[in-house]
DSSP file (Angstrom, degrees, kcal/mol; ACC not computed):
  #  RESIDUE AA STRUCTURE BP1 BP2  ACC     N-H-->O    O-->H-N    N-H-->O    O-->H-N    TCO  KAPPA ALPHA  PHI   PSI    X-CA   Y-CA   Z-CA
    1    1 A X              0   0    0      0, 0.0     2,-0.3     0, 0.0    54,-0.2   0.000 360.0 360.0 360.0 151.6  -54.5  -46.5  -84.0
    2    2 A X        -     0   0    0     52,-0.2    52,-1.4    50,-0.1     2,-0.3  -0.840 360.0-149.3-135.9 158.4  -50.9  -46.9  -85.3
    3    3 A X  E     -A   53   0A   0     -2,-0.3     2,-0.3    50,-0.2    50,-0.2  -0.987  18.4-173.6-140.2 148.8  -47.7  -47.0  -83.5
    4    4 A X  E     -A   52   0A   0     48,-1.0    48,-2.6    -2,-0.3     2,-0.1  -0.878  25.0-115.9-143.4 147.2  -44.6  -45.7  -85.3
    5    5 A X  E     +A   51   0A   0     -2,-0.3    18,-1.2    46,-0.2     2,-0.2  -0.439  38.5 163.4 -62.1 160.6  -41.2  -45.8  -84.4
    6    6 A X  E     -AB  50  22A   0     44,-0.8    44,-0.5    16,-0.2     2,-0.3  -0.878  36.7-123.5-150.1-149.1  -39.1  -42.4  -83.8
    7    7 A X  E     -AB  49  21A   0     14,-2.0    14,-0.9    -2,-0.2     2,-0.4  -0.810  40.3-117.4-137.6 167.5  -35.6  -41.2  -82.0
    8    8 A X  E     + B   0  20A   0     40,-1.2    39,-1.6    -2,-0.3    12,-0.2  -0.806  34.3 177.5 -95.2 147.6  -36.4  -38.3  -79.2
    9    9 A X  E     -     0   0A   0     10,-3.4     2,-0.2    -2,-0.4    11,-0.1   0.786  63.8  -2.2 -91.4 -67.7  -34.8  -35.1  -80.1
   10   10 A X  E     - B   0  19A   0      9,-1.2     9,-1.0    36,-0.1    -1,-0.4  -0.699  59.0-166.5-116.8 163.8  -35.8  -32.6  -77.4
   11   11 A X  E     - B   0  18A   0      7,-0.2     2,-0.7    -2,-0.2     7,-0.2  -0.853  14.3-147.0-166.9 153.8  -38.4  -33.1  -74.2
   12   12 A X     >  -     0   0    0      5,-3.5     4,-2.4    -2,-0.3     5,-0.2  -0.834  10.9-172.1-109.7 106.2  -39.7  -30.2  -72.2
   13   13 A X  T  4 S+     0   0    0     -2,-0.7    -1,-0.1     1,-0.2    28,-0.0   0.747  84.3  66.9 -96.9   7.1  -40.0  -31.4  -68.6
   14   14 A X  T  4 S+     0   0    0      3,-0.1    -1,-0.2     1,-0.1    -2,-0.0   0.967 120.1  15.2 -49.1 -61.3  -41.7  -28.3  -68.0
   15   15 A X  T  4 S-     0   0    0      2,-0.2    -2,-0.2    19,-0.0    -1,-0.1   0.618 107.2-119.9-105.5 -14.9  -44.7  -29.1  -70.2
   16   16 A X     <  +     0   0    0     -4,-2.4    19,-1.5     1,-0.2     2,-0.2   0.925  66.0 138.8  47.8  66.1  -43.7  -32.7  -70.2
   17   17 A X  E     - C   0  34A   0     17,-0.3    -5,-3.5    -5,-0.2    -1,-0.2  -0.763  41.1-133.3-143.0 136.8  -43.3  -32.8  -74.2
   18   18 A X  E     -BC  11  33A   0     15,-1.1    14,-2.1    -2,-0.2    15,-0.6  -0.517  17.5-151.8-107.8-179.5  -41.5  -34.0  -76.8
   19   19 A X  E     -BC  10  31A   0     -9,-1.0   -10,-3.4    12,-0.2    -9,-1.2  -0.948  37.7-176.7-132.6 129.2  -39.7  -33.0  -80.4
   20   20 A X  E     -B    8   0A   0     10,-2.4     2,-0.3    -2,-0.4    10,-0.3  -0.634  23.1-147.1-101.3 160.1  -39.8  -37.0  -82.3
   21   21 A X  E     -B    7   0A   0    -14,-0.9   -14,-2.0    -2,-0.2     2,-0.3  -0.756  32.5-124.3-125.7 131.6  -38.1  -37.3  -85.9
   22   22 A X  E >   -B    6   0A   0     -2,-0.3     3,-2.4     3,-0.3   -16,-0.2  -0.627  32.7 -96.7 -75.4 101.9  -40.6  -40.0  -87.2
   23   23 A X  T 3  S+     0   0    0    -18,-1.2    -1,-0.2    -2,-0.3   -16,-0.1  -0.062 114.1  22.8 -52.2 160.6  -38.2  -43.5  -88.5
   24   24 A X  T 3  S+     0   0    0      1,-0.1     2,-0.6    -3,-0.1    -1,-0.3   0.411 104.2  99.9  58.6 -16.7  -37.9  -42.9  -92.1
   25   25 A X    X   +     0   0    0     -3,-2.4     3,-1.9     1,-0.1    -3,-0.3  -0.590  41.8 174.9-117.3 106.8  -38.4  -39.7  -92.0
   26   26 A X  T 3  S+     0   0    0     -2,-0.6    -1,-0.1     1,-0.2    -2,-0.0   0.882  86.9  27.9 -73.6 -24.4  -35.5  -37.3  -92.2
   27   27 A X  T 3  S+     0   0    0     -5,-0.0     2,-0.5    -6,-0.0    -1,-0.2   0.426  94.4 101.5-119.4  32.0  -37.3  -33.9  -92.4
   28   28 A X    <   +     0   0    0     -3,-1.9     2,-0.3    -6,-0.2    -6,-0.2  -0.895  46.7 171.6 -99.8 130.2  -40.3  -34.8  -90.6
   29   29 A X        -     0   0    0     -2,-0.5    -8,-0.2    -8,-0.2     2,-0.1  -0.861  20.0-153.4-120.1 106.5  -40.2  -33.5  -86.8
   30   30 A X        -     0   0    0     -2,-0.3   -10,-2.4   -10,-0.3     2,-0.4  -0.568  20.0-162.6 -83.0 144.8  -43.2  -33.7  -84.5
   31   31 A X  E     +C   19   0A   0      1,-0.3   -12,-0.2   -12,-0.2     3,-0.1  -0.979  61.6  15.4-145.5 148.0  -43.1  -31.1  -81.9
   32   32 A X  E    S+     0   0A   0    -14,-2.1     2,-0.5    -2,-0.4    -1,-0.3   0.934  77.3 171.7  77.8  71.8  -44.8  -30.5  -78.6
   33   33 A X  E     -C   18   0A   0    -15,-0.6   -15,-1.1    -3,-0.2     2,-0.5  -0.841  39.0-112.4-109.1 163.4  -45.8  -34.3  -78.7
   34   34 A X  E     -C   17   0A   0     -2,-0.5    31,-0.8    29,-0.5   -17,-0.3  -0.897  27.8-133.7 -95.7 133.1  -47.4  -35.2  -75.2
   35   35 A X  B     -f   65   0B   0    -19,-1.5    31,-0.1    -2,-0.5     4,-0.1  -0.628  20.9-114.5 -67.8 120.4  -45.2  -37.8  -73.0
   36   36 A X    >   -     0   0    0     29,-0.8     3,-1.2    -2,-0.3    -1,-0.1  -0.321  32.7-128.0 -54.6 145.5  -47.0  -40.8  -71.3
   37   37 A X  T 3  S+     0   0    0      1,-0.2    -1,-0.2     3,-0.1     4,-0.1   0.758 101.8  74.6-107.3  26.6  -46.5  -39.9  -67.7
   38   38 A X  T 3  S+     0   0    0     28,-0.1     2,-0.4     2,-0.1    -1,-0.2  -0.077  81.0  98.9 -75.3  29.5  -45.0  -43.2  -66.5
   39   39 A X  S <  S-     0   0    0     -3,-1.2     2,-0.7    -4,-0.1     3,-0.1  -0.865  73.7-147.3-112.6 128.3  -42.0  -41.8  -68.5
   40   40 A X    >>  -     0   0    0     -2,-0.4     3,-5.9     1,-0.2     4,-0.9  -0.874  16.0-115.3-109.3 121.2  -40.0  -40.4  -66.1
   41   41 A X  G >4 S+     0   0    0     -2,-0.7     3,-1.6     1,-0.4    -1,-0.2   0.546 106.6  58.5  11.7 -78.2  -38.0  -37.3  -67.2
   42   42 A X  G 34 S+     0   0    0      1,-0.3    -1,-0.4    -3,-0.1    -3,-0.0   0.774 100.8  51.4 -63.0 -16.9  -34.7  -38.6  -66.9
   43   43 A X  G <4 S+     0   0    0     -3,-5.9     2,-3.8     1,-0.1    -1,-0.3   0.838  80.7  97.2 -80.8 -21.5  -35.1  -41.4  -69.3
   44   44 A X    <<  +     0   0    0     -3,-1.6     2,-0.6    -4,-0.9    -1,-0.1  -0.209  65.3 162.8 -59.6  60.6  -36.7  -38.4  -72.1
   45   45 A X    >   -     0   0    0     -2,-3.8     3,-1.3     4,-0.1   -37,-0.2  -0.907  46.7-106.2 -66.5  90.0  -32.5  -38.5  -73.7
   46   46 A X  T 3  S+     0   0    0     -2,-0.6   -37,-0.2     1,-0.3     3,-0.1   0.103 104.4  25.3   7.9 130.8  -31.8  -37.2  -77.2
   47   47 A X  T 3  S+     0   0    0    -39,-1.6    -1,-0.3     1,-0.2     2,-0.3   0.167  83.7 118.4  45.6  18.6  -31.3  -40.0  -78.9
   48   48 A X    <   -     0   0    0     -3,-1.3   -40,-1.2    -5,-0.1     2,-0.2  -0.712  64.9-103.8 -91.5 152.3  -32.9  -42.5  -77.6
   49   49 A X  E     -AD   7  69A   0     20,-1.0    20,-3.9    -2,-0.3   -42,-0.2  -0.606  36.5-173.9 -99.0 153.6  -35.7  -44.4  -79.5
   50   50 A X  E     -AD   6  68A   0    -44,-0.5   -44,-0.8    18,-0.3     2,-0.6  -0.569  21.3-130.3-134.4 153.0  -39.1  -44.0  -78.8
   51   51 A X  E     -A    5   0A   0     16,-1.8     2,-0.4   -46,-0.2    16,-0.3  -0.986  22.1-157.9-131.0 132.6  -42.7  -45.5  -79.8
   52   52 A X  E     -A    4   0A   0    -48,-2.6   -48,-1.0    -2,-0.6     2,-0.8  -0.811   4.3-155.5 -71.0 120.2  -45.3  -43.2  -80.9
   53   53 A X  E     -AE   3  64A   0     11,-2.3     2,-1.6    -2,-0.4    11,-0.8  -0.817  10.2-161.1-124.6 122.3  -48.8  -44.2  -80.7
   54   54 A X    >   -     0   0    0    -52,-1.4     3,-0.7    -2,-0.8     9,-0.2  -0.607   8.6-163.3-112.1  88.8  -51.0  -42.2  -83.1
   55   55 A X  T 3  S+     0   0    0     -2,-1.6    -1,-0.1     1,-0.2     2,-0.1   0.558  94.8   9.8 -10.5 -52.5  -55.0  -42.0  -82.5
   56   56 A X  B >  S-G   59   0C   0      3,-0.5     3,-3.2     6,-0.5    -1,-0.2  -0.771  81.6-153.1-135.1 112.8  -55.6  -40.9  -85.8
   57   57 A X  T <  S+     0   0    0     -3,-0.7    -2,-0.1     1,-0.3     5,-0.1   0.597  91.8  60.4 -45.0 -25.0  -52.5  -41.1  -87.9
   58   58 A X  T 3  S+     0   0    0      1,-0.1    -1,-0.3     2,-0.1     2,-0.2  -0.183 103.9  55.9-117.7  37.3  -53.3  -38.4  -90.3
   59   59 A X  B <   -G   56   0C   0     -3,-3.2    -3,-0.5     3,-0.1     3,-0.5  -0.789  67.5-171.5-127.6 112.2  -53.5  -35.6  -87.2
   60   60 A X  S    S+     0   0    0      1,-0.3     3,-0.3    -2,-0.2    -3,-0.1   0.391  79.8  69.9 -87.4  -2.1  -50.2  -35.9  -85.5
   61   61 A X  S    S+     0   0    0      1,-0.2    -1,-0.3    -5,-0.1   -28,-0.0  -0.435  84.3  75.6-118.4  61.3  -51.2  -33.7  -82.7
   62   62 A X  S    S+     0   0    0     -3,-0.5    -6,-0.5    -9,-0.1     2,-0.3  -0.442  85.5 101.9-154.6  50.6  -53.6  -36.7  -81.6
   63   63 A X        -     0   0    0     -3,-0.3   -29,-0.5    -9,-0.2     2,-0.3  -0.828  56.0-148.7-139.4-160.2  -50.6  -38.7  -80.2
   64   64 A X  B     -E   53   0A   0    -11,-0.8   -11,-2.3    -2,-0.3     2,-0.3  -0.880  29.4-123.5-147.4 160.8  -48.7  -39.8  -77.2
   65   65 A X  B     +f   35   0B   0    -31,-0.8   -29,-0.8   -13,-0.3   -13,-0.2  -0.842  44.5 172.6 112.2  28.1  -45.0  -40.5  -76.6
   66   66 A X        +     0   0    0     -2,-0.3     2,-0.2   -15,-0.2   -30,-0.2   0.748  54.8  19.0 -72.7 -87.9  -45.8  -44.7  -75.1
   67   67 A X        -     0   0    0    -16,-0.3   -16,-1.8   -32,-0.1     2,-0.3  -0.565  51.0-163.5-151.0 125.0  -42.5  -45.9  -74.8
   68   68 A X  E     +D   50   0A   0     -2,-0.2   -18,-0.3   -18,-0.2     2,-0.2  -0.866  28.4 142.3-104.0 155.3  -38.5  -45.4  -74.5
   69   69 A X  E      D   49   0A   0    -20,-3.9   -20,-1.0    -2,-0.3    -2,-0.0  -0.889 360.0 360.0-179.4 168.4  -35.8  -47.9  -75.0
   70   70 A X              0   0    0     -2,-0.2   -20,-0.1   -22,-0.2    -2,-0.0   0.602 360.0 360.0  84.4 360.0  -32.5  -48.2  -76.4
């Protein structure tokens, strides 16, 4: 397991989902990422930074959304 910084982009409070940009990476965007759901909507801002936590890092749709802040 890894945990990676990002920024939020989007969130979908529909599906309760995110779109991450990945720190360090400008043209990496993860999309449809799943949101823990002790997140509550209104804190899922555009631009706020985010921790990722990735299960197996080299599948990125085996992660979760942890953590807002900033």
């Amino acid at each position: 397991m890894t945990v990676k910084r990002g920024v939020v982009k989007a969130f979908d409070s529909g599906t309760h989902t995110a779109t991450v940009q990945v720190a360090g990476s400008l043209a990496v965007w993860l999309s449809d990422v799943p949101v823990a759901r002790n997140i509550a909507a209104a804190e899922m801002v555009a631009g706020r930074s985010c921790a990722v936590l990735f299960f197996d890092e080299p599948n990125p749709e085996d992660s979760v959304l942890i953590a807002v802040y900033g």
